[in-house]
VEXSEGU-816021 format. One record per residue: residue number from 1; residue in one letter; x, y, z of N, C-alpha, C in turn. Coordinates in Angstrom, 2 decimals, decimal comma. Last residue first. Example, Ala and Ser with C-alpha at 12.3 -4.5 7.8 and 13.67 -1.06 7.14 Angstrom:
BEGIN
> seq;type;n_px;n_py;n_pz;ca_px;ca_py;ca_pz;c_px;c_py;c_pz
> 2;S;12,85;-2,25;7,08;13,67;-1,06;7,14;12,90;0,03;7,87
> 1;A;13,19;-5,69;7,80;12,30;-4,50;7,80;13,20;-3,30;7,80
***
This chain:
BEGIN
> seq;type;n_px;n_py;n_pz;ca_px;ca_py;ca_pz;c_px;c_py;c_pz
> 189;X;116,64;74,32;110,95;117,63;73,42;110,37;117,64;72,08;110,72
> 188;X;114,39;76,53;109,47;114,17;75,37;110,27;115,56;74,78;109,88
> 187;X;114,72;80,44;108,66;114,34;78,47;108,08;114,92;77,76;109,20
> 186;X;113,95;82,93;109,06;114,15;82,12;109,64;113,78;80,59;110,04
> 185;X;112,99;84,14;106,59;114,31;84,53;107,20;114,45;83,76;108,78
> 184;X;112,39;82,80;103,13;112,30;82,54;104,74;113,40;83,39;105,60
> 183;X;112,70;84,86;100,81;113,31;83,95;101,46;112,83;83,97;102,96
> 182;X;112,18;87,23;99,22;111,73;86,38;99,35;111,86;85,26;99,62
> 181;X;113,17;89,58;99,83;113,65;88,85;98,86;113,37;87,81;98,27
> 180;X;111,88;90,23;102,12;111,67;91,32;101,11;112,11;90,37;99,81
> 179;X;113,22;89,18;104,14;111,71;88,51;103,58;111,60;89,28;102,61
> 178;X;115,72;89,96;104,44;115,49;88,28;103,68;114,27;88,31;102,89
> 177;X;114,91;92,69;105,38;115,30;92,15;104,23;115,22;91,30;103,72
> 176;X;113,90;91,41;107,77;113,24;92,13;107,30;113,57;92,06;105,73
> 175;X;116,27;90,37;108,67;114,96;89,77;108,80;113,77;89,78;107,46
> 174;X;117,60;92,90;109,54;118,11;91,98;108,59;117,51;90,93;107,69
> 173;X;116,17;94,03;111,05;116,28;94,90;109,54;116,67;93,77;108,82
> 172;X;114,32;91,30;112,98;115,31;92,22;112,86;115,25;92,44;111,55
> 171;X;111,05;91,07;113,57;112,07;90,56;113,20;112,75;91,40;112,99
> 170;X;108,32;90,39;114,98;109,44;91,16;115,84;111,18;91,13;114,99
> 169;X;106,55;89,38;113,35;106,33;90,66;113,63;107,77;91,25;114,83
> 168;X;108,65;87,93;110,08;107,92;87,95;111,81;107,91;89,48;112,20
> 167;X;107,48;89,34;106,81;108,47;88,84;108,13;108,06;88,76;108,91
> 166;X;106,11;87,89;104,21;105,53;88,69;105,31;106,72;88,13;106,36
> 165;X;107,57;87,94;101,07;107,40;87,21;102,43;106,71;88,51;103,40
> 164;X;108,01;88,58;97,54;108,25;88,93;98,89;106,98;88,29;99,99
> 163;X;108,72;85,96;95,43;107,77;86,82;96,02;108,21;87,47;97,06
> 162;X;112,37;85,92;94,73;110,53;85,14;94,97;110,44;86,37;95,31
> 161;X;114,17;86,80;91,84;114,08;87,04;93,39;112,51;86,14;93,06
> 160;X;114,73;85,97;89,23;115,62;86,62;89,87;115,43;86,73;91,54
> 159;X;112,15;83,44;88,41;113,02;84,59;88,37;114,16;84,69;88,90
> 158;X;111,12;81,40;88,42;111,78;80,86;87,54;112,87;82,82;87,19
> 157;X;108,59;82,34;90,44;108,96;81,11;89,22;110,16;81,52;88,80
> 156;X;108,80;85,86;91,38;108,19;84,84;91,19;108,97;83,35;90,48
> 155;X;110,00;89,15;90,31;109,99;88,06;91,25;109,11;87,42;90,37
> 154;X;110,71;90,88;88,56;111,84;90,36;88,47;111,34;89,36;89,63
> 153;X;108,50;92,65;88,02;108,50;91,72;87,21;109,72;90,99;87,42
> 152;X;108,09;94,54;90,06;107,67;93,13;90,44;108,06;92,19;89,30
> 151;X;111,66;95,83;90,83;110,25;95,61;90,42;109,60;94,36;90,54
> 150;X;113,78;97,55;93,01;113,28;95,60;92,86;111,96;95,47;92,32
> 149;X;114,39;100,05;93,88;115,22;98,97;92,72;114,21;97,95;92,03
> 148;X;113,50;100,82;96,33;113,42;101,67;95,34;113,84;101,04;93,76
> 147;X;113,43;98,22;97,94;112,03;98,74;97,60;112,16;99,96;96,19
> 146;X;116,34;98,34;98,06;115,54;97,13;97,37;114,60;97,86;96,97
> 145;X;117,11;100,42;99,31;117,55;100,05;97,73;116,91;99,46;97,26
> 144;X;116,00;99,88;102,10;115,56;101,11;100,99;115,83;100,97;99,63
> 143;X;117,39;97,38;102,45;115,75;97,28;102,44;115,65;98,44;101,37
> 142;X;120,28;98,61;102,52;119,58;97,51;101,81;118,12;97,32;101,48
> 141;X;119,23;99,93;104,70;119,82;100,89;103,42;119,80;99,93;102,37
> 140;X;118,89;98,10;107,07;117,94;99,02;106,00;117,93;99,85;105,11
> 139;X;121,07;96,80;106,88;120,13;96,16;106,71;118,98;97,30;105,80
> 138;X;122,87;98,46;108,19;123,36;97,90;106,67;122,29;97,49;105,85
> 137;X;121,46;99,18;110,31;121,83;100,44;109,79;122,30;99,90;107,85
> 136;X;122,03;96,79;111,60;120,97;97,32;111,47;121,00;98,50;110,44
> 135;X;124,81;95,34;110,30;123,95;95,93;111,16;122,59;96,17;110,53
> 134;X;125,87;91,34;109,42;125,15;92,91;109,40;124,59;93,69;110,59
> 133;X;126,70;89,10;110,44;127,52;89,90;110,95;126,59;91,22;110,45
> 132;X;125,68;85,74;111,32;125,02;87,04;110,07;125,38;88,07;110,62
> 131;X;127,99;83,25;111,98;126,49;84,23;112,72;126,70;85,36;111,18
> 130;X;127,54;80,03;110,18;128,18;81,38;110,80;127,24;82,37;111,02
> 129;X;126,40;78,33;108,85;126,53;78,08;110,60;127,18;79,20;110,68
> 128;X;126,23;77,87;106,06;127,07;77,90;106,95;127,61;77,65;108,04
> 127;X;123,98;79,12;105,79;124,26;77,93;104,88;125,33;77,15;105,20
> 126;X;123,78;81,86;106,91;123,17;80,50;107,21;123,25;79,37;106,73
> 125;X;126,02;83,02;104,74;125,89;83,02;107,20;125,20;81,88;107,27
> 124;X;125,05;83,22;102,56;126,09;82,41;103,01;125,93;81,91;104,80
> 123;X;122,65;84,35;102,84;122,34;83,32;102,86;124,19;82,35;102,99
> 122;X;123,53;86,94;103,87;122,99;86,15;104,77;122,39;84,79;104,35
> 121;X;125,01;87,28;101,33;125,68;87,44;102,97;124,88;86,72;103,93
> 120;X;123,00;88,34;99,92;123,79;86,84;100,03;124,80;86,65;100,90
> 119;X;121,54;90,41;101,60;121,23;89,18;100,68;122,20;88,17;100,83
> 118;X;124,65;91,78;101,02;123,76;91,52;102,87;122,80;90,53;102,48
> 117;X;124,42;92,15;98,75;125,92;91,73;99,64;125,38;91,18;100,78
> 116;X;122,42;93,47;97,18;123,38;92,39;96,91;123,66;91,59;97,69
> 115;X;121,63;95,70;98,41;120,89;94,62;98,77;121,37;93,09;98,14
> 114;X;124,42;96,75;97,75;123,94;96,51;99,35;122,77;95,75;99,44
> 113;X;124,14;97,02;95,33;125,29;96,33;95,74;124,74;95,96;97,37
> 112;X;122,12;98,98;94,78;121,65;97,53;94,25;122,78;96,51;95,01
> 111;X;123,56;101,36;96,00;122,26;100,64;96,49;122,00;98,92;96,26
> 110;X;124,92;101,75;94,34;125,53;101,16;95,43;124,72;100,58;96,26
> 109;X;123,88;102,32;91,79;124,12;100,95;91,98;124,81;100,30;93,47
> 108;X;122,50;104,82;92,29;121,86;103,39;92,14;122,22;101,84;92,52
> 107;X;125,07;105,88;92,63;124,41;106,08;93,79;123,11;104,12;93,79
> 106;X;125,81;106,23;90,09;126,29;105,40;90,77;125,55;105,25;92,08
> 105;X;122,59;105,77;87,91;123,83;106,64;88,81;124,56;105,64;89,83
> 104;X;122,96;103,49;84,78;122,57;103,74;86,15;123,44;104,86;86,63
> 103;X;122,78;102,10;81,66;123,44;103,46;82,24;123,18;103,71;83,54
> 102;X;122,79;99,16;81,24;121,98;99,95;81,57;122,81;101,14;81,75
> 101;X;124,28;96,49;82,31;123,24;96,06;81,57;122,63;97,56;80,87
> 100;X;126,19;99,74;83,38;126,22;98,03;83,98;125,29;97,44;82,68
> 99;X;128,41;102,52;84,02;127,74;101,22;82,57;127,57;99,75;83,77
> 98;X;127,34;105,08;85,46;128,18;103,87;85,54;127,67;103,31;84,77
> 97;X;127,00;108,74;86,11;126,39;107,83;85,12;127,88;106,35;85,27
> 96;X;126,99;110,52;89,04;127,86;110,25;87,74;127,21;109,09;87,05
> 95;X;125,89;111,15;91,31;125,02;110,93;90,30;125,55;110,90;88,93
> 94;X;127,74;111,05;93,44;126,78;110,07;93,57;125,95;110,09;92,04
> 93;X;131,23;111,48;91,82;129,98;112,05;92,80;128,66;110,72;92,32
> 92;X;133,79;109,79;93,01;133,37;110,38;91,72;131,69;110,75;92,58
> 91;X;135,87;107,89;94,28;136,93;108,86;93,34;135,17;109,41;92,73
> 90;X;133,79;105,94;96,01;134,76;107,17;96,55;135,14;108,27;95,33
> 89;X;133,96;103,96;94,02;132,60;104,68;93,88;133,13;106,31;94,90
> 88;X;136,65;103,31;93,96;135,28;103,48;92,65;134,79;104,45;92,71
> 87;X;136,68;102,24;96,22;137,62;102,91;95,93;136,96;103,88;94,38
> 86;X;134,99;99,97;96,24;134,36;101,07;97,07;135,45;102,32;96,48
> 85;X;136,11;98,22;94,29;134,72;98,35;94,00;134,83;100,48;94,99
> 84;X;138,28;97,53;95,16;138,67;98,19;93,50;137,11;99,08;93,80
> 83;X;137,67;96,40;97,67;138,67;97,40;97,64;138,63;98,24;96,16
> 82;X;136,53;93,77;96,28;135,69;95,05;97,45;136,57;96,45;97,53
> 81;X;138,39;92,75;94,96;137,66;93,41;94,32;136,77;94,52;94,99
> 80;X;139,63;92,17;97,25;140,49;92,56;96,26;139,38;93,56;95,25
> 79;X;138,34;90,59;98,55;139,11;91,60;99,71;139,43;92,74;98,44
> 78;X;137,91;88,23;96,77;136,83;88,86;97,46;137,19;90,42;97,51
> 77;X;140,52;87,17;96,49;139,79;87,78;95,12;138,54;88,85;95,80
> 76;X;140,41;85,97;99,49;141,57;87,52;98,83;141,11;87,88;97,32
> 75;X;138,27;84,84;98,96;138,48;85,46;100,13;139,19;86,57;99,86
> 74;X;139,36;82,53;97,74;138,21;83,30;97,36;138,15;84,13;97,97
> 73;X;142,11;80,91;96,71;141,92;82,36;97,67;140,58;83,30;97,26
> 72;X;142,19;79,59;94,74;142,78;78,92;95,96;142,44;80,08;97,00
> 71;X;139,50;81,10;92,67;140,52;80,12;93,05;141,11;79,53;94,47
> 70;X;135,81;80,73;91,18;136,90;81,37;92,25;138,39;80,52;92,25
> 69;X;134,45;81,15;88,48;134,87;80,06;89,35;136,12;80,93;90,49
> 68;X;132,21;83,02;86,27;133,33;83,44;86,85;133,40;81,94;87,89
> 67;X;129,83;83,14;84,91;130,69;82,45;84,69;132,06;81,75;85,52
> 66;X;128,78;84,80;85,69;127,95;83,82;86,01;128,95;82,65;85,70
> 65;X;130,49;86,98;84,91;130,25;86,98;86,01;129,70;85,86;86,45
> 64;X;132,36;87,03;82,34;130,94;87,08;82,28;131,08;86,92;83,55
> 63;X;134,73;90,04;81,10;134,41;88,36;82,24;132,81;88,31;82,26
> 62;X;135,10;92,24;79,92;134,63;91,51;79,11;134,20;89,92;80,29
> 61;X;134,83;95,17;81,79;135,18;93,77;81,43;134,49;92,73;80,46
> 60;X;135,92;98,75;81,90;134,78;97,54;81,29;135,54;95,98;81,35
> 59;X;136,11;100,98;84,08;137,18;99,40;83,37;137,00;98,41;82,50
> 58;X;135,23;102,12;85,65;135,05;102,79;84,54;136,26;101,73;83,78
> 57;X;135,07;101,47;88,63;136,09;101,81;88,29;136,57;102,49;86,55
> 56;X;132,24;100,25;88,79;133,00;101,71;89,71;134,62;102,35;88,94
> 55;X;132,93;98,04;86,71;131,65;99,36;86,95;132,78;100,45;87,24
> 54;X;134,46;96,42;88,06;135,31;96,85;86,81;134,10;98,33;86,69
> 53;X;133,31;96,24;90,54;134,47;96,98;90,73;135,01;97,20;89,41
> 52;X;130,89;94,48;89,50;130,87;96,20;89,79;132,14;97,05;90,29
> 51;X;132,51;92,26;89,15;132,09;93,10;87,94;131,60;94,27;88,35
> 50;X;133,51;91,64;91,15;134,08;91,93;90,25;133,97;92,47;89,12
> 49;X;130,94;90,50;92,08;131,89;91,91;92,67;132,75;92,55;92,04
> 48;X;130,00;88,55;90,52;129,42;89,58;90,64;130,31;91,16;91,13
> 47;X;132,32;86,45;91,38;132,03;86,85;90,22;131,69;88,43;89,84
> 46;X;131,80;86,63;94,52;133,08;87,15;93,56;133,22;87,96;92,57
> 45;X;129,05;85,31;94,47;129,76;86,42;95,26;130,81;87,59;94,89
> 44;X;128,91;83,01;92,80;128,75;84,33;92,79;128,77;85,89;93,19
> 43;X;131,15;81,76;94,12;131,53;82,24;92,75;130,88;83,31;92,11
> 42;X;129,19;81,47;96,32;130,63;81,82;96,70;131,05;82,91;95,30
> 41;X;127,49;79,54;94,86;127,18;80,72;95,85;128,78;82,50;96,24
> 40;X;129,04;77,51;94,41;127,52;78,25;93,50;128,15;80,01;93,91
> 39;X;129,31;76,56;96,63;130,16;77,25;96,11;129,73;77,95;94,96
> 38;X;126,67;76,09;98,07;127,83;76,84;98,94;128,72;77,79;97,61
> 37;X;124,20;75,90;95,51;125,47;75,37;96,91;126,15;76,23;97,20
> 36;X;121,48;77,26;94,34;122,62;77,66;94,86;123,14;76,79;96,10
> 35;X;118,72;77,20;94,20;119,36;76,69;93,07;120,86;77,18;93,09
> 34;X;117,74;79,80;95,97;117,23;78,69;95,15;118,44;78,63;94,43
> 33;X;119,56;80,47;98,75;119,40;81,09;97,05;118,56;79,86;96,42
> 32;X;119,87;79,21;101,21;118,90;79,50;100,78;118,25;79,88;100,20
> 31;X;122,21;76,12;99,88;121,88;77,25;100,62;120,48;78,05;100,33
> 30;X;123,52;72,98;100,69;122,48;74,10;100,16;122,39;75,18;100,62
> 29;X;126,89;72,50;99,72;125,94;72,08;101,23;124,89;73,56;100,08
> 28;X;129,39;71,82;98,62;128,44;71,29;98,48;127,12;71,78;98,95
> 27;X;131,34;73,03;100,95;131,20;73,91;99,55;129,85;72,99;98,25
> 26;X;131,91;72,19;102,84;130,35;73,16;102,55;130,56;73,25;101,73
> 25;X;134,66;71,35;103,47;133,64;70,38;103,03;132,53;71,41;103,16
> 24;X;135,98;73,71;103,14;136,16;72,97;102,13;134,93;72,15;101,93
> 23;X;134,40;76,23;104,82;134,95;75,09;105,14;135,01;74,51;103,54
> 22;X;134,34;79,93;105,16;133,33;78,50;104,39;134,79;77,48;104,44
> 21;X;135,17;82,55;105,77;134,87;81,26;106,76;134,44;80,13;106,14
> 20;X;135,74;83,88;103,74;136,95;83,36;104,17;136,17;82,07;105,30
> 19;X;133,03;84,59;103,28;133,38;83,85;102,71;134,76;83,23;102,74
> 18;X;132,70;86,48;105,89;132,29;85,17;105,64;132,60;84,16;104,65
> 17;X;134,69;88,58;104,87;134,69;87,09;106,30;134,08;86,29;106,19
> 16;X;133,41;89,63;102,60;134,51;88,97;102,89;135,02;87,63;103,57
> 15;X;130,75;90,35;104,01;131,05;89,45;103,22;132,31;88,88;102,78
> 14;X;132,46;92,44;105,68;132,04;91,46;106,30;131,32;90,33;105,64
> 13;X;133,22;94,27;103,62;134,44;93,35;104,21;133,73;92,70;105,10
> 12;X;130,87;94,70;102,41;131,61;94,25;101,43;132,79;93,57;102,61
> 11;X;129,85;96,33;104,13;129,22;95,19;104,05;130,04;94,30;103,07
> 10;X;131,79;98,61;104,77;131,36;97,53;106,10;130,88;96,41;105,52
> 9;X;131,07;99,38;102,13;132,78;98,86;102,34;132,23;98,02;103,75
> 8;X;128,58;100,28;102,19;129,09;99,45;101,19;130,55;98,59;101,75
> 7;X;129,03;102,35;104,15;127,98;101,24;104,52;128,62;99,98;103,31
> 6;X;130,38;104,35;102,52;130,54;103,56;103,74;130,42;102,22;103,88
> 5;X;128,74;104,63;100,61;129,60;104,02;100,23;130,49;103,44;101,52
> 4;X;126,84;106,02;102,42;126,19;104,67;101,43;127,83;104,13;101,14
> 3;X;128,42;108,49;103,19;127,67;107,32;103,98;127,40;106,01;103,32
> 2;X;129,27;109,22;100,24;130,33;108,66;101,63;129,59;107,89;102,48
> 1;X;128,31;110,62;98,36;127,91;109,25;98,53;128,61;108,62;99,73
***
């Protein structure tokens, strides 16, 4: 799993940064998750990470994730759990069985983590004013997870993801992704 888990750790410490970049006063400000502020946003960031680093790590937690509120250092909870998370998925082969909702291979879930991270990575970046640090290479290992992951019954109303978007015809992997998620990938400010 070294490449993917690669890719995981690049995208996990450049979600990091971004969330070390959010200003006190954003932590109000909308972002392009339906039904997500800044810090919404943030907590889920965390939250969530933390729970696939208790995953990777075969740690079960009892923390609900939706639950989860960040502290004086979202950033170093961030750094902290990205480190438990990739360190995880490193110690064990790609098709070892991980407990999430589900029995998944780990391979699955590093996938699901990358359309995670770069997803809300890029709605932090823009919610923000900070530039959207993914590559190309992050973007479409994301895209591939998605398309192999993301059924239809989890979009539309009142779901987990919208509809998927038709992207611009010249738009970057990154682009590309948003629209897969169903988010404008390049909203009007």
């Amino acid at each position: 799993m070294s490449k993917e888990t690669d890719l995981l750790e690049s995208v996990l410490n450049k979600t990091t940064t971004l969330v070390a970049g959010v200003r006190p006063d954003q932590a109000s400000s909308p972002t392009p998750c339906p039904g997500y502020d800044v810090q919404t946003l943030v907590n889920h960031i965390v939250g969530w990470l933390r729970t696939f680093a208790a995953t990777a790590t075969d740690s079960p937690s009892d923390e609900d994730p939706a639950a989860f509120r960040v502290g004086d250092d979202p950033a170093g909870q961030c750094a902290e759990a990205a480190e438990r998370a990739v360190a995880g998925f490193r110690s064990g082969p790609d098709d070892r069985p991980v407990q999430m909702s589900s029995t998944l291979p780990a391979s699955m879930v590093v996938g699901m983590m990358l359309m995670e991270y770069v997803g809300h990575g890029w709605d932090l970046a823009t919610a923000t004013g900070q530039p959207v640090p993914y590559s190309d290479d992050e973007a479409e290992a994301a895209l591939a997870a998605g398309h192999a992951t993301l059924k239809p019954e989890y979009r539309g109303p009142d779901k987990t993801f919208g509809f998927e978007l038709e992207p611009p015809a010249d738009a970057t992997a990154v682009e590309r992704l948003v629209a897969f998620l169903g988010r404008n990938p390049r909203p009007s400010r």
